[in-house]
Structures are given as C-alpha cells and as structure tokens.
C-alpha positions as CSV (number, residue, x, y, z in Angstrom):
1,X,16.3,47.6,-41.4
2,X,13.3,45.2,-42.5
3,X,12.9,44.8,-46.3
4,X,10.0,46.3,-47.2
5,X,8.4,46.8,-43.9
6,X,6.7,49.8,-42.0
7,X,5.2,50.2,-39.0
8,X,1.2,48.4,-38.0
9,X,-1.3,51.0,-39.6
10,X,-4.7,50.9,-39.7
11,X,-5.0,48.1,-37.4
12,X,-8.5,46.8,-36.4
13,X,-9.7,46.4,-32.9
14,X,-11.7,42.4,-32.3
15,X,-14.4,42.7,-30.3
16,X,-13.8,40.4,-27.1
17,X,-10.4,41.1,-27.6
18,X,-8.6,43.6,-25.2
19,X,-4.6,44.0,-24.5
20,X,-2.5,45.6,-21.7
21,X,1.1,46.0,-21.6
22,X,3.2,47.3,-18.9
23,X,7.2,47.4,-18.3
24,X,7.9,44.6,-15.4
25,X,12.0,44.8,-15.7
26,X,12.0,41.1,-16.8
27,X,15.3,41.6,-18.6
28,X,15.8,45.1,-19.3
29,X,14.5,47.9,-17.0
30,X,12.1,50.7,-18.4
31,X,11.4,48.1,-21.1
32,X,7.8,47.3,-22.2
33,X,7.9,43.4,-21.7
34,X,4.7,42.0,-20.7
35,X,1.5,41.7,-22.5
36,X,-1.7,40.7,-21.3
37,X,-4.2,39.7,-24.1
38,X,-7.9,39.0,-22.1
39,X,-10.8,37.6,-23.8
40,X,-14.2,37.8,-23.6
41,X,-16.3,34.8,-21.6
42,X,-17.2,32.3,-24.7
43,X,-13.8,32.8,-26.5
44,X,-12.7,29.6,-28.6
45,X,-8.8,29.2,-28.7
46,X,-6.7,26.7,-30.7
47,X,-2.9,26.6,-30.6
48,X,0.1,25.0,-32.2
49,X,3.0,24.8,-31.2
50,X,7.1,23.7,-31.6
51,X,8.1,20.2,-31.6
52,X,11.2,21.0,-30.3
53,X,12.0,18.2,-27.6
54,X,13.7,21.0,-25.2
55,X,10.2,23.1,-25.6
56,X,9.8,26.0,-23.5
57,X,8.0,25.4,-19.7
58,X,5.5,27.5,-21.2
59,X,4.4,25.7,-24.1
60,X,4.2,22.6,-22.1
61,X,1.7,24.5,-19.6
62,X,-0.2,26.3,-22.3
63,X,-0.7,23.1,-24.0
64,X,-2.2,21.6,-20.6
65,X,-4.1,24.5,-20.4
66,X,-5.7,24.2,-23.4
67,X,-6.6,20.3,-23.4
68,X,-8.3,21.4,-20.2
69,X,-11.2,22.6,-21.9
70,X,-12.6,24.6,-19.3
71,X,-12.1,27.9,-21.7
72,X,-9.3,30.3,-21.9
73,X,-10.0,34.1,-20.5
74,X,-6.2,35.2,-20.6
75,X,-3.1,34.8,-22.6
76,X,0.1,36.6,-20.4
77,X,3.0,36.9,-22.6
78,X,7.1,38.1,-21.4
79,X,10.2,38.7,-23.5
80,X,13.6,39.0,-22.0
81,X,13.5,35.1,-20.7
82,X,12.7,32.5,-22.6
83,X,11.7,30.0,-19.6
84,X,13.2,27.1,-21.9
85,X,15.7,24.6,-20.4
86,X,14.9,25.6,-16.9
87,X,13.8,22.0,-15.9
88,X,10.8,21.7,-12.8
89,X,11.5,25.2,-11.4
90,X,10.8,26.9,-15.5
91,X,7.0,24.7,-15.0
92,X,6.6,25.8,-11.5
93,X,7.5,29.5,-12.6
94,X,4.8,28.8,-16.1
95,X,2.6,27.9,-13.7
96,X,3.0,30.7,-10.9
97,X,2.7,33.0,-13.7
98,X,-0.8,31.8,-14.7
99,X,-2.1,31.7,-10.9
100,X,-1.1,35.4,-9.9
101,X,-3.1,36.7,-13.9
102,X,-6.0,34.3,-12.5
103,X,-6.3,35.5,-9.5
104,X,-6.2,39.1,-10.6
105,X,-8.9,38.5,-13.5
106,X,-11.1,36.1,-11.2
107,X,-11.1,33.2,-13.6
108,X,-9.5,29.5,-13.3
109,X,-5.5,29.4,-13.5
110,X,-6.1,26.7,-16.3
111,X,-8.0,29.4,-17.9
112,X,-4.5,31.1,-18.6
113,X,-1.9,30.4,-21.3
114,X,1.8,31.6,-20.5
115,X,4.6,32.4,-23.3
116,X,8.0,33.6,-23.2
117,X,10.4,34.7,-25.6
118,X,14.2,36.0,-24.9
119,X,17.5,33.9,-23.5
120,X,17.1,30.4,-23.1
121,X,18.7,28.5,-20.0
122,X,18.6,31.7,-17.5
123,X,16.9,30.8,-14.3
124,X,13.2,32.7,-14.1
125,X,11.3,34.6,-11.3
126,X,8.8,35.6,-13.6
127,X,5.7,35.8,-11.4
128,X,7.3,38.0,-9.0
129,X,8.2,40.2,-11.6
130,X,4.8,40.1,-13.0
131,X,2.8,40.7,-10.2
132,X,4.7,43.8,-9.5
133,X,3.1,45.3,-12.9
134,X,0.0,43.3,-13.5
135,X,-2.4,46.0,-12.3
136,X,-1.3,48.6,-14.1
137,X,-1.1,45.9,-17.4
138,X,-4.7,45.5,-16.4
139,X,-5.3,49.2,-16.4
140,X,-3.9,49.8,-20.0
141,X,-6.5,46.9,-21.3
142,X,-8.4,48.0,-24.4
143,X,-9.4,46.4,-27.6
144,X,-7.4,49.0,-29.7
145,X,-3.7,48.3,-28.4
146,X,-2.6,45.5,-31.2
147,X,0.5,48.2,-31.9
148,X,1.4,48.3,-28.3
149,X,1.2,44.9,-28.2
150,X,3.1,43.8,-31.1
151,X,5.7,46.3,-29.9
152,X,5.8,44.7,-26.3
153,X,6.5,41.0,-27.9
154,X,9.5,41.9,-29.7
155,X,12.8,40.8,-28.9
156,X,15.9,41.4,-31.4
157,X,12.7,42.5,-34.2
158,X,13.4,45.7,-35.4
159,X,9.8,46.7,-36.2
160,X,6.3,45.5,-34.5
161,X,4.4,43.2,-36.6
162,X,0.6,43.4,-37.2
163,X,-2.3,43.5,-40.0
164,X,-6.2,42.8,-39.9
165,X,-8.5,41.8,-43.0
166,X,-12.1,42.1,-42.9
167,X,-14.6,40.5,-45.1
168,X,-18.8,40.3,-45.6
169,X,-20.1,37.3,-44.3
170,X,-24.1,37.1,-44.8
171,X,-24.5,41.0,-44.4
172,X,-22.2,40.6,-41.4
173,X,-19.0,42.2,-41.3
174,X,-15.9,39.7,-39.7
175,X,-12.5,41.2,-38.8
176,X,-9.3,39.5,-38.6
177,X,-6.4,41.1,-36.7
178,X,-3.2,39.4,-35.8
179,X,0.6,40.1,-34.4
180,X,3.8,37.8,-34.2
181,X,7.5,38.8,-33.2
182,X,10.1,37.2,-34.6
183,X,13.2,37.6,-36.9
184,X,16.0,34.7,-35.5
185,X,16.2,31.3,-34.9
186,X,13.4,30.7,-37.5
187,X,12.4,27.5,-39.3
188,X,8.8,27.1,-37.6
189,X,7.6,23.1,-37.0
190,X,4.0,23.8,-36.3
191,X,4.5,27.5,-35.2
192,X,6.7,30.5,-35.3
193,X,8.3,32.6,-32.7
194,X,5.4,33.6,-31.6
195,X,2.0,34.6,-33.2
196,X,-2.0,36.0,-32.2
197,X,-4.9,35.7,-34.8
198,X,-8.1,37.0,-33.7
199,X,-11.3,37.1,-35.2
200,X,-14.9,38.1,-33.8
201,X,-16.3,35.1,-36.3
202,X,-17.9,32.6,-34.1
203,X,-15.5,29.4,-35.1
204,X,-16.3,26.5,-32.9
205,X,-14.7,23.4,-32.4
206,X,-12.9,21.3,-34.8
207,X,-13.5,24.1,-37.2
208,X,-11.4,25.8,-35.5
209,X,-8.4,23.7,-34.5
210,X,-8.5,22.5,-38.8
211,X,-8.6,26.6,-39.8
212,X,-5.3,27.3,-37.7
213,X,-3.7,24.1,-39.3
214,X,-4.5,25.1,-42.6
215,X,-3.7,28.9,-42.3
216,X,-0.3,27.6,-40.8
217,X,0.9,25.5,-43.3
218,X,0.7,28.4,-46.0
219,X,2.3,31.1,-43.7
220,X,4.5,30.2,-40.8
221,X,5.6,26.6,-42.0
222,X,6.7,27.9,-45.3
223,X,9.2,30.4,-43.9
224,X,13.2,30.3,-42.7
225,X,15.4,32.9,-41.4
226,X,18.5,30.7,-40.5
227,X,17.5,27.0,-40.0
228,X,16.8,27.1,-36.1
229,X,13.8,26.1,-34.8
230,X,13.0,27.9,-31.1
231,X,11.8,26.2,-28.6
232,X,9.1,28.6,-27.5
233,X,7.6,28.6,-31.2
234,X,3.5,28.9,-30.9
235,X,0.6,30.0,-32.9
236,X,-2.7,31.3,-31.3
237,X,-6.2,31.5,-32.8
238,X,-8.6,33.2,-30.9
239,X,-12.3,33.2,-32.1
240,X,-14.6,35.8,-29.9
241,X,-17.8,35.0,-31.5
242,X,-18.7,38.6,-31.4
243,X,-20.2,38.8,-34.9
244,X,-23.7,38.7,-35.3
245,X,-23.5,35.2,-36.8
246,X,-24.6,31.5,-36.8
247,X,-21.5,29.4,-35.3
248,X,-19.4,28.1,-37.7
249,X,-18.5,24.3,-36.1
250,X,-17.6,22.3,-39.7
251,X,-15.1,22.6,-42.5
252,X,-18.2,21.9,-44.4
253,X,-19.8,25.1,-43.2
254,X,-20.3,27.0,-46.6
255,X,-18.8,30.6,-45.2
256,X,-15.8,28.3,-43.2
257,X,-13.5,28.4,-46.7
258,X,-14.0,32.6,-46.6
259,X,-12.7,32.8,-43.3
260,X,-9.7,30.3,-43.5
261,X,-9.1,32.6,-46.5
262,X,-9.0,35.7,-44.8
263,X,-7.2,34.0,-41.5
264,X,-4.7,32.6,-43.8
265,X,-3.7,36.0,-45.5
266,X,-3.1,37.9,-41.6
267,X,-0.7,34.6,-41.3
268,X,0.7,34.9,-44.1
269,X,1.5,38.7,-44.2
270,X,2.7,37.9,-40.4
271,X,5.1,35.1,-41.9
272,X,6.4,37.1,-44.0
273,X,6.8,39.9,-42.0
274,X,9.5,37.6,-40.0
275,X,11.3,37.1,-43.2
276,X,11.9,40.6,-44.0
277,X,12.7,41.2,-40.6
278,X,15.2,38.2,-40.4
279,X,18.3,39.6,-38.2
280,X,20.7,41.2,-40.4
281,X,18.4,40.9,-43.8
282,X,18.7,43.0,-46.6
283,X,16.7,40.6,-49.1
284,X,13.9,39.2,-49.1
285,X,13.3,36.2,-51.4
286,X,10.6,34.1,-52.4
287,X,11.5,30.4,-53.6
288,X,8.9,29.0,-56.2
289,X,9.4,25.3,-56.9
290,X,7.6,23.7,-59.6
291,X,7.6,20.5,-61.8
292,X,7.5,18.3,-58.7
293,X,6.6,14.6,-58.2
294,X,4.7,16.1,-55.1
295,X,5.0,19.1,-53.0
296,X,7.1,17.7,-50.1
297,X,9.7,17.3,-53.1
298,X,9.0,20.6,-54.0
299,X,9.8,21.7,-50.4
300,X,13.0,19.4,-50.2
301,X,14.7,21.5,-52.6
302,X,13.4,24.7,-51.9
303,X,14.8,24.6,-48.1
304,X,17.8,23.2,-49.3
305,X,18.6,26.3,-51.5
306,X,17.1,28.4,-48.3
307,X,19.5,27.2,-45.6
308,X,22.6,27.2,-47.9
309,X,24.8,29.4,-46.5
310,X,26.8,29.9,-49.7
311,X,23.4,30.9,-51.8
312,X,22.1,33.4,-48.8
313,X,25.6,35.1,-48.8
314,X,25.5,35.5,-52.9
315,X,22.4,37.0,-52.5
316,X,23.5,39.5,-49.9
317,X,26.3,40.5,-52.0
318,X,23.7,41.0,-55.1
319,X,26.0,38.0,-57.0
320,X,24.1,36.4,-59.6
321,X,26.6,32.9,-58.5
322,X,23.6,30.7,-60.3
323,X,26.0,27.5,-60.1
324,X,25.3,28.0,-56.1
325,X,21.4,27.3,-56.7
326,X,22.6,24.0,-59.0
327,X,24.8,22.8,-55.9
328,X,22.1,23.4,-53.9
329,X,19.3,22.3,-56.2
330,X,21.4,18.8,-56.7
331,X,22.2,17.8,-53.3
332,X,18.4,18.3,-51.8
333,X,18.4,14.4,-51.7
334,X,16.2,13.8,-55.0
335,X,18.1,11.0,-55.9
336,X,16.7,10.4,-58.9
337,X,16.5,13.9,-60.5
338,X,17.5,14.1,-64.2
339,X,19.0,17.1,-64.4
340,X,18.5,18.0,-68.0
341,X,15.2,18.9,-67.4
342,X,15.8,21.6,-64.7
343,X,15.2,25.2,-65.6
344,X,16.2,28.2,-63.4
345,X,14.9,31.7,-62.9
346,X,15.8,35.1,-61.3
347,X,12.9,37.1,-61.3
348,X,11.9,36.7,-65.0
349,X,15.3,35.8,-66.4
350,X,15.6,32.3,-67.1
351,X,19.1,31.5,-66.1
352,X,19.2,27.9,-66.6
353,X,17.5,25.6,-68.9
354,X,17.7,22.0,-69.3
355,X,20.4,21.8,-67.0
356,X,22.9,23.7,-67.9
357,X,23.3,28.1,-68.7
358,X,20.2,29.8,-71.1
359,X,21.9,30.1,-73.7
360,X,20.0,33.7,-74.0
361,X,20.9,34.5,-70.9
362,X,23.0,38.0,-69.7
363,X,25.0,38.2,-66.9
364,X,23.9,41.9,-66.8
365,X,20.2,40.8,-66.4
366,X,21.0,38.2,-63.6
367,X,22.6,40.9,-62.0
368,X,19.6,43.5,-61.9
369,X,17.7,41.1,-60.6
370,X,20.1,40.3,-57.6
371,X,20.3,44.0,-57.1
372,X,16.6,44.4,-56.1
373,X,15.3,44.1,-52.5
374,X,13.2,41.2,-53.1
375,X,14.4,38.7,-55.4
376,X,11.9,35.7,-56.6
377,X,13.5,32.3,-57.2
378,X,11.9,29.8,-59.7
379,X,13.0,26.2,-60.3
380,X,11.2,23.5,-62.5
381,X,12.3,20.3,-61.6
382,X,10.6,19.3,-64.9
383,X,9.1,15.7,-63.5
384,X,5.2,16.5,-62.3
385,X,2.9,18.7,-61.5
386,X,3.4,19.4,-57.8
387,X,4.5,23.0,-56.2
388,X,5.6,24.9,-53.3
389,X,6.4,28.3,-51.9
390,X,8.6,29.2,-49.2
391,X,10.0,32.5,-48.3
392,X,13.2,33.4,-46.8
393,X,16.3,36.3,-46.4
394,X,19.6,36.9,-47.0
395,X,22.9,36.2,-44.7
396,X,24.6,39.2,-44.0
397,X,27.3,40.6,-41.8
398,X,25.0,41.6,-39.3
399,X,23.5,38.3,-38.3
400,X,26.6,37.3,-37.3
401,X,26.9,40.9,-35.0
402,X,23.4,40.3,-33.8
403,X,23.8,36.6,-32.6
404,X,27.3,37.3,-31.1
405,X,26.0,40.2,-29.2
406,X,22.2,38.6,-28.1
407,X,23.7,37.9,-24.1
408,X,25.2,41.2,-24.0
C-alpha cells in the first residue's frame, strides 16, 4: 500500500484539455489501457524525456513529433507493452499508432505523440489494437476525466496519481492539473515513468520548454525507487492558453516565476507520489544534504545512501543501523571529505556528530524515528554552503515478489 497516499480528489478540469480512455486488450483483456489526452487548436507542448540509449520507439517518434513544430492536437498513451527494444517494427508500430489517432481527429499524424509503458522487448501490434477502441476512447473525451486517466496509465502502481494548483494571476484565475504513473524502475534522467502537466496559462515558446526544465529538476530528477532508469521515461507540459491572459513568451515575464512555482509543486507532489508508491514501499524518506562544496556534491551522497541496498533494507526493518549511512556517506566518491566534520540526523535526533556517535544520542530515539512511515535524513557534510533534496523508499520483501512476478 502507498505511504501516505489516497486516491486523486478534487481534481481540476484544464480548459482545452479533454481525456478518453477505453479498454483495447493490449495486455490484459477487460483492462482500461489506453488514454487519449486531445488538445485544443493553439496548445503549446514541451517534453523531456529518458536518455536511456535503448529508449522506447515511442519516445524517439514523440520527440520527432515535437521538433516538427507544426502543433500537437493529441497525446495517445498504452500500458501493457512498452514498445522498447523492438527495433524498426516498434517505430513503424509508434508510428501506425499516431496515423490511425490522426486520422480519426482530422489533424496531421505529426500532430500526435505516442507513449507506452509495460514489458519491454515483446513484439507490438498496437495500432490494430487501438483502432479497435479508438471511437469509443473518443466518445468518453471530456475535460473532467484526470482520475480515469491517471487510473488508465498505471502499470504495477497501486493507486492513480494526480493533483491541480490554482493561483491569481492579474485578476485571472490559472489552473494546474497534472497525472504520472510510476512506482519501479525509477531513477528519472530528464523524466519519470511517465508524467502530464497541464495548465490553461498561455506559456509560449522558450518559456515554456525553460518552465518544464526547471519544474523537473525539483520533482522527477530528485527522486529514486530502485536505481533503474526506464527507457520509456517522459515528462509532458501542455499549455492551452485558455486563460484570459497576455502570453507569457520570457523567463523574464514578471508572472512567469508564479507559474513555474505552481507547475513545479503539481511535479513535485507527482514525484513524490512515485516514491510512496515505489513497489513494495513501506517508507518513505526524504534525504536532506547540506554543508556541500556545491549541490552536485550534495546529490553524490545523497543517491549513494538512496540506492544502497543495505541502508533501504534497515529502513524497512525500522533499524536505526546509523553505521550503514557512514558506509554509505564515505564511499559516495568525495575523496577528499574530512570526516570529522560530518553530522547525522534521523528526523530531529542527531545521531552523529563530528564523525563519529552523539554522544547525547539514544538508541531508543533513533529507533522512534525509524518506526515512523516517513523518515527524514539529514547529513552536513560540514565543507560549504551547497544543498540538495532527494526523495526515496524503502526495500522490502515485496519488491522482490513484484519484479519476479511482472511477466506473469
């Protein structure tokens, strides 16, 4: 069960935004596996995506899609087959995929963006299979079906992710909305799994493009399940422009800081939603690293204590195994670390201080602390003033279950 999660409520409809799903037996029959997301004429859309080398056919279309520049009117999205290491027949069935969506909306087949989730390596018919349900996907389309949607994209999640934000801009009220699935095979480079922002600001251009960057690197690039990086990972930012307001086209715009602000929170909540979905978890942790020469150190040594599998497992067990995090802490490849100046916490118990055991410190309190569901790490490395966040999960049993049963 997710740490701390519940169900999408109070979920806000983007004007310009509408989204169908239907059940097109892709995998898994009588399961809801496509998702049509359709966009109003004018829509601005910026992506990133993996930089996996064995990226999904997909994310190589969707990418040529998008530096086309003619104008996306559709994003068509399966789970169930990940279209990823199926060579010239995976493009040609990206491809298909797009023409039969175009041909049914009446718009250019570079006007439509393809994604796939699910097994990699598996050999794909996926256009047959999704014009046998694409009318009745069209059918369902409406501008209040985020929960269907973010239901429809999951694959081993356990619980559909999706939040909105609004804020005032110049008596003008903007709404954010976003949904991502994900929960394995999660270290984003440039992405996650996969992710939809939406906002009826009119962001134009550049602005754009530089607001998604931003709002990624303090959400999806700061997170990590289990090390793995999917080949499929994208992020989509969709700007309808349906708000009563002058475009926003500049970083410099005065109002473009607000709405990064309010973008980057929906990503965030959506990264972290992954995290306390991660397969198996039972924790969720946030790793705070501080005292840094800069914040890629920072970074270094909080995704080394992240992907050890010796710290995730002590904090499944609720073990308060503090010489783990030095292991971890001393072997991120900061050669020149001086170790006496490292101090340790668990939640607000310091448990290590100038290198070596508080001398204040109770085992009993480290061991509250590791009880908790969510369990905030704080190291200062004691040599600037840099800082990072990440956020990450336990290792339980049940990871292991989960991955050795995925094919089954």
């Amino acid at each position: 069960m997710a740490v701390g999660l519940h169900p999408p409520r109070n979920i806000l409809p983007i004007a310009g935004v509408r989204l169908g799903v239907a059940a097109a037996g892709i995998r898994y029959a009588n399961r809801t596996d496509l998702t049509l997301i359709h966009l109003a004429e004018g829509s601005q859309v910026a992506g990133v995506f993996t930089r996996n080398r064995f990226c999904a056919a997909p994310v190589l279309v969707a990418q040529r899609h998008l530096a086309d520049g003619s104008g996306v009117r559709a994003l068509v999205i399966n789970t169930g087959n990940a279209n990823a290491g199926t060579g010239a027949a995976g493009l040609q069935a990206a491809e298909a995929s797009c023409q039969v969506v175009a041909g049914q909306l009446g718009c250019a087949q570079e006007a439509v963006l393809p994604f796939s989730t699910g097994v990699i390596g598996e050999p794909v018919a996926l256009a047959e299979k999704i014009a046998g349900v694409l009318p009745s996907c069209i059918e369902t389309l409406a501008e209040d079906h985020w929960e269907v949607a973010a239901a429809a994209i999951m694959t081993t999640d356990t619980i559909a992710k999706a939040c909105s934000r609004q804020l005032e801009m110049d008596g003008v009220t903007v709404t954010v909305t976003g949904m991502a699935k994900g929960s394995g095979m999660i270290r984003p480079d440039m992405a996650t799994m996969l992710a939809y922002i939406a906002t009826d600001a009119p962001l134009h251009g550049a602005a754009l493009q530089q607001c998604l960057q931003e709002a990624m690197e303090r959400s999806f690039n700061r997170i990590t399940v289990d090390g793995d990086t999917s080949t499929n990972d994208a992020c989509i930012l969709m700007a309808t422009g349906q708000a009563a307001l002058p475009p926003i086209s500049l970083a410099t715009d005065p109002r473009y800081g607000r709405l990064r602000d309010a973008i980057t929170a929906v990503a965030q909540w959506l990264a972290q939603a992954v995290v306390r979905d991660g397969e198996g978890a039972t924790k969720f942790i946030p790793i705070h690293v501080l005292g840094g020469r800069d914040a890629a150190e920072c970074l270094q040594v909080a995704y080394r204590m992240a992907h050890s599998p010796l710290i995730k497992t002590a904090f499944f067990a609720s073990d308060p195994n503090w010489g783990r995090l030095l292991a971890a802490i001393g072997s991120a490849g900061v050669d020149d670390l001086e170790v006496d100046g490292v101090q340790v916490w668990l939640g607000d118990t310091r448990i290590v201080r100038d290198g070596a055991r508080d001398r204040d410190y109770d085992e009993a309190a480290g061991q509250a602390v590791m009880a908790q569901e969510e369990i905030p790490v704080r190291v200062d490395l004691g040599r600037g003033a840099a800082e990072a966040q990440i956020w990450t999960c336990d290792l339980s049993y049940d990871y292991v279950r989960i991955n050795a049963d995925y094919r089954s």
